[in-house]
C-alpha positions in Angstrom: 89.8 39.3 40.1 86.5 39.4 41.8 84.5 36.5 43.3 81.0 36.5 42.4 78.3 34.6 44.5 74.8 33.9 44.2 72.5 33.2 47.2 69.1 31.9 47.5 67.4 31.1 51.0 70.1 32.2 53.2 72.4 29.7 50.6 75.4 30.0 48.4 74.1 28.2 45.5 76.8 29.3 43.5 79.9 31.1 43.2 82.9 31.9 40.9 85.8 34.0 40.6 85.7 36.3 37.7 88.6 38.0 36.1 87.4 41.1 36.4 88.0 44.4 38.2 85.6 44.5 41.3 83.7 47.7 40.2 83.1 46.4 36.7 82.0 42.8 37.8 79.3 44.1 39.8 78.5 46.8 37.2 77.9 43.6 34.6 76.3 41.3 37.2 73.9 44.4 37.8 73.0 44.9 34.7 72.5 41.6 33.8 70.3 40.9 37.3 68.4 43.9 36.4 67.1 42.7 32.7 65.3 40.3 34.8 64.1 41.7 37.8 60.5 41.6 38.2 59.2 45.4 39.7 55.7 43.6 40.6 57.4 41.5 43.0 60.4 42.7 44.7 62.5 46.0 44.9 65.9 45.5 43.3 68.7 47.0 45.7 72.6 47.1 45.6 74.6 47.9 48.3 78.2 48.6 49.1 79.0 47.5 52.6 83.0 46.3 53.7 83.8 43.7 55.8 86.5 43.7 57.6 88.9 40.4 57.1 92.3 40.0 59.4 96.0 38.2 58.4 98.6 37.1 60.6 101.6 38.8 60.1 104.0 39.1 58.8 102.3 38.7 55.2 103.7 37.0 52.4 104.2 39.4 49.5 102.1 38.0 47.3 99.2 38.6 49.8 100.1 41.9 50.3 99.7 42.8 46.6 96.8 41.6 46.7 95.4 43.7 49.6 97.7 46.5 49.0 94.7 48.8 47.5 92.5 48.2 50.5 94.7 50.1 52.9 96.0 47.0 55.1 96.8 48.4 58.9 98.7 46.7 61.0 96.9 45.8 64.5 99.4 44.2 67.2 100.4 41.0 65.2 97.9 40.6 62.7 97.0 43.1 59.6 93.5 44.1 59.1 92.0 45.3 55.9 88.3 46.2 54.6 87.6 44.5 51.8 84.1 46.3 49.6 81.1 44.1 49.4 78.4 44.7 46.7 75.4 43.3 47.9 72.7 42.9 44.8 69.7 42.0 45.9 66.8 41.3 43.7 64.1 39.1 45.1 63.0 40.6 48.5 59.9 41.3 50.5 59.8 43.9 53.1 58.7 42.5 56.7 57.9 45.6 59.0 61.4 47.5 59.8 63.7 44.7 58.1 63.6 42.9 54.8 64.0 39.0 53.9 66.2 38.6 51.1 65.2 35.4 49.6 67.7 36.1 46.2 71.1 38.0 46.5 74.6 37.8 44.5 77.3 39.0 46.2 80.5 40.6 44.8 83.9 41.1 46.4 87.7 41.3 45.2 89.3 37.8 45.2 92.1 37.4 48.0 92.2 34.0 48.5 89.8 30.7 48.9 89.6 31.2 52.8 88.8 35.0 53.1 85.9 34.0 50.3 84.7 31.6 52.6 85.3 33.7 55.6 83.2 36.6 53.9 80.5 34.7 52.7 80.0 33.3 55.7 79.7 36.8 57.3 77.2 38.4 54.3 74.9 34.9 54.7 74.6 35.7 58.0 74.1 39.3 57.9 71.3 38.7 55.0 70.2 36.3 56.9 69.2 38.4 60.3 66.9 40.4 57.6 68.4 44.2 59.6 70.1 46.9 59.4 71.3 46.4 62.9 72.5 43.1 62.4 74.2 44.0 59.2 76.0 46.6 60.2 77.8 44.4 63.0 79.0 41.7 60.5 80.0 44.1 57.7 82.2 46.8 58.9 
């Protein structure tokens, strides 16, 4: 299951969990994004960043099958795990080094209802701050 999560103006506007491998939602969200993406007025980008999401253990087993494909590593008393981010983004204008993304949909496996929350937050922000730099710290 994958969750999959528009954004407009620094915004989830809306977002739903698909059942659908991760790989071949954003494939299909792509695609679809892409039959109406305008070339005249913005460049049409997907990116696969992780972002790194942390569990106190022990897990519950149904938690850990869920992760279990992700590598999960234990750290001291919590288990940390990267979890892929596709980053789609489709209405964009270029601003000296960075870019503002006014129009993005995200998509990410489905854990749970708080690590959704808990990565959206994080990919808001890091589309919000319009950099590399600033990406690169939230989505590890």
């Amino acid at each position: 299951m994958s969750v999959v999560a528009h954004i407009s103006k620094n915004s989830v506007v809306r977002r739903e969990v698909v059942n659908k491998d991760v790989v071949e939602a954003v494939k299909g969200v792509a695609a679809e994004l892409l039959k109406a993406w305008d070339p005249t007025t913005s460049d049409f980008i997907v990116l696969r960043d992780y972002y790194s999401v942390s569990y106190p253990a022990p897990l519950t087993r149904e938690l850990l099958e869920k992760i279990r494909r992700f590598s999960p590593k234990r750290v001291e008393n919590r288990v940390e795990v990267a979890l892929p981010v596709y980053e789609i983004i489709h209405g964009a204008q270029w601003s000296g080094e960075g870019i503002n993304v006014g129009e993005a949909v995200v998509v990410f496996p489905y854990v749970d209802d708080a690590t959704t929350d808990e990565v959206l937050r994080g990919v808001v922000e890091s589309l919000a701050g319009g950099g590399e730099e600033e990406a690169g710290e939230d989505l590890e």
